[in-house]
Each structure stands twice: as C-alpha cells, then as structure tokens.
C-alpha positions in Angstrom: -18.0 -36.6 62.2 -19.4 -35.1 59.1 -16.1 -35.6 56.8 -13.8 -38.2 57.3 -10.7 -36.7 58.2 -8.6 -39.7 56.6 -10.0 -40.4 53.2 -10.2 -36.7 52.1 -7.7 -35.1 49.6 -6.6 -31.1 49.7 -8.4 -30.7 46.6 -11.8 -32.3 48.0 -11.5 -29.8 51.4 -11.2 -26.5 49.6 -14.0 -27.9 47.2 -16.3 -28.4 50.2 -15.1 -25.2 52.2 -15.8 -22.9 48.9 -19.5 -24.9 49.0 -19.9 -24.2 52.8 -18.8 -20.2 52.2 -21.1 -19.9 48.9 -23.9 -21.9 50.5 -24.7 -20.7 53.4 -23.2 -17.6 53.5 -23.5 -15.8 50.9 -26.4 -17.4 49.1 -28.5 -18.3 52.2 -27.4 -15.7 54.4 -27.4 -18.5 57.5 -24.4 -17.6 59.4 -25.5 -20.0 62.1 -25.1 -22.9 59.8 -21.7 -21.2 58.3 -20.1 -21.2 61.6 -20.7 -24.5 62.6 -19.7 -26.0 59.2 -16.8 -23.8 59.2 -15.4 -24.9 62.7 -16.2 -28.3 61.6 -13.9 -28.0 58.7 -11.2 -25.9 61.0 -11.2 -29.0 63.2 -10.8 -31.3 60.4 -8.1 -29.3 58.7 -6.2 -29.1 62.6 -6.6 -33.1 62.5 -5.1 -33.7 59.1 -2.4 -31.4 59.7 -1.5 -32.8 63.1 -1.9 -36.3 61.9 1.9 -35.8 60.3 0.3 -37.7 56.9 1.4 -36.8 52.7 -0.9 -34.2 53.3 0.0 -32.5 56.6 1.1 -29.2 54.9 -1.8 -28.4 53.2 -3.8 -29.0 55.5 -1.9 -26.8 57.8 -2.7 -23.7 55.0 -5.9 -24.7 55.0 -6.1 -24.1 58.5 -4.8 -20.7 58.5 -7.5 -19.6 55.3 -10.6 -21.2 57.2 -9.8 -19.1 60.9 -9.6 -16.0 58.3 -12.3 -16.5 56.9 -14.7 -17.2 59.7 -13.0 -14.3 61.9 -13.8 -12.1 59.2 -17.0 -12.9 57.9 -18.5 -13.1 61.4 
C-alpha cells in the first residue's frame, strides 16, 4: 500500500490527488501511471470512508470526485 489509509487527513488526500492529476497527467502526459495512482487513491478514499472513522464523510466526497475524474480524463 502506497498511502496509509489510517494516518492520512482529508487535507493531505486532495493534496496528493491534485499532485497525481498535475503530475502525471497533465504535465507528463503518462496516463498509464495516472490511472493506476488514481485507482489507488479511489481505493483508499473507499477504505477510509467505509472504515466509519472522524473522517468517513470526506472521504466519501472524495470518492465520488476521484471516479469523475478518472472516468473523464480517460
């Protein structure tokens, strides 16, 4: 596992996922490497959110942004 799904804020997510989307798609043009992060970071989001923690609800958002955005971009 890449990101631990326990120790990472809301904050600290959307901060990585706006790095993954900037990165490596449109700075680097690797959509390969955006896909995999992304559904990494889908995975992660479905974890914390069905985890029931403090942060289950954003989480939950985050899930719904991260599925647009790699349906759309790809």
């Amino acid at each position: 596992m890449i990101l631990d799904h326990k120790n990472i804020t809301p904050a600290e997510f959307a901060q990585v996922g706006q790095n993954v989307r900037k990165t490596f798609y449109w700075e680097k043009k690797d959509l390969a490497t955006y896909v995999v992060l992304t559904k990494h970071l889908l995975a992660t989001a479905i974890e914390n959110h069905n985890s029931g923690g403090k942060f289950a609800k954003e989480f939950g958002d985050r899930v719904l942004g991260l599925g647009y955005d790699l349906a759309s971009m790809t």
